[in-house]
N, C-alpha and C positions, 0 to 999 in steps of 0.2 A: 724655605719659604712655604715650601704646599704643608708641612707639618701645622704650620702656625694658620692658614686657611683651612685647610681640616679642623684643628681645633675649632676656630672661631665658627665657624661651619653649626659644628656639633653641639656648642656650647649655646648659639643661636635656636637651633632646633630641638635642644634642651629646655633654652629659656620661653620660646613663645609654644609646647608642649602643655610646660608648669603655667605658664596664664591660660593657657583654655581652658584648664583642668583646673583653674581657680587656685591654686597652687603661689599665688602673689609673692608673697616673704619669697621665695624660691624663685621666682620668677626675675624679680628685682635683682637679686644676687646674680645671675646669670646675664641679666639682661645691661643691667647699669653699666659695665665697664664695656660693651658693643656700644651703647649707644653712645656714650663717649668718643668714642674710635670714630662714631658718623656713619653707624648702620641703622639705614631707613627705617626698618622693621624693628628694630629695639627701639631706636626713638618713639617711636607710635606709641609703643606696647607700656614705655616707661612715662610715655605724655598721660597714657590713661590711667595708670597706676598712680600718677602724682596728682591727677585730678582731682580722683575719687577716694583718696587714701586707702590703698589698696596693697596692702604688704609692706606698709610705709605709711608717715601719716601724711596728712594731705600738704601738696607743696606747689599752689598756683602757678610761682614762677617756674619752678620746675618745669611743670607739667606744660605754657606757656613756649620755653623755650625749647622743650624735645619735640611740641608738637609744632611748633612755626621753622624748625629745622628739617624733618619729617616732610613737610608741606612742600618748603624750598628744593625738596628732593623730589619731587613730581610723583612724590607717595598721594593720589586720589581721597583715600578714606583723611589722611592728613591734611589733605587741602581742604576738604567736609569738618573738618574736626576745630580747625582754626577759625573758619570762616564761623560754624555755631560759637567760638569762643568769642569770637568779635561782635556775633549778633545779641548773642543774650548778655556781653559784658561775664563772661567766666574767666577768671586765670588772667582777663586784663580788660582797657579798659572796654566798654562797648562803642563800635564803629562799626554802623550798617554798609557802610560808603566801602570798606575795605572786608568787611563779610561778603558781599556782592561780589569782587575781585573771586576771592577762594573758592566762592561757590560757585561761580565760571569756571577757573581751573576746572575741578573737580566735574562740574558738568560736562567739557568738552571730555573728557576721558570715561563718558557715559555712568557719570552716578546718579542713578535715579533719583535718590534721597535731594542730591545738589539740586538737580534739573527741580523739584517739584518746590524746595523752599526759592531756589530762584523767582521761579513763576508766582506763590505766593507775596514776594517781597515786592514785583512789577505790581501783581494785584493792588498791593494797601499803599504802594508808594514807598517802601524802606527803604534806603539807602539807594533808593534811583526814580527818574519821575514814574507816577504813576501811568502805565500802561497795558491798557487791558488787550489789548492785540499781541502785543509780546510775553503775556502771562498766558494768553491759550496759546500761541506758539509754544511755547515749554513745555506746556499741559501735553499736549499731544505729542512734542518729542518725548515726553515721560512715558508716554501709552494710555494718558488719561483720556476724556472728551472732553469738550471746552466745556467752561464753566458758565 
């Protein structure tokens, strides 16, 4: 059993190596058959490879299902990653009401990124009423000044 965890170990820190290094084609090959398995970190790496046609050509649903699997796995940058895919409608359809959900997630486990489009969203009203007290609440969890 620790052979087949080493390997997968190895083959993981092989394949998210080849994605920093832009190395995609390579990346995927490594990475596809982990995130099958239901390793956080390949899902991620293969939601943004199918997003963006990145070593592979572009595959929404793909990209959709590795990154709302990722997400469900209390993976932060995946809960950020989903919630933009619901905001702007990418990869599925667009649902401010459940971008707002992920971007929570993701906030409470201190993502800036989350925290500041949160606060923007209260700002204009997206997907939750519009509230300007709870938008510079976020501002300032973020490390902004109010607006």
């Amino acid at each position: 059993m620790t052979d087949s965890i080493d390997e997968q170990e190895m083959a993981l820190t092989s394949g998210i190596a080849a994605f920093e290094s832009k190395q995609f084609s390579r990346a995927a090959g490594l990475l596809s058959p982990l995130a099958e398995q239901g390793v956080t970190a390949a899902q991620y790496r293969m939601a943004i490879m199918a997003q963006n046609g990145l070593g592979m050509l572009p595959n929404p649903l793909l990209a959709y299902t590795y990154m709302k699997r990722a997400a469900e796995s209390g993976l932060a940058v995946a809960q950020h990653g989903l919630a933009f895919m619901y905001m702007e409608g990418e990869c599925t359809d667009q649902n401010p009401e459940k971008a707002v959900i992920w971007f929570q997630k993701a906030a409470e486990q201190g993502l800036i990124g989350s925290l500041t489009t949160l606060a923007m969203m209260y700002e204009q009203g997206r997907g939750v009423p519009q509230n300007q007290d709870e938008a510079n609440r976020l501002y300032r969890l973020a490390g902004f000044d109010e607006r």
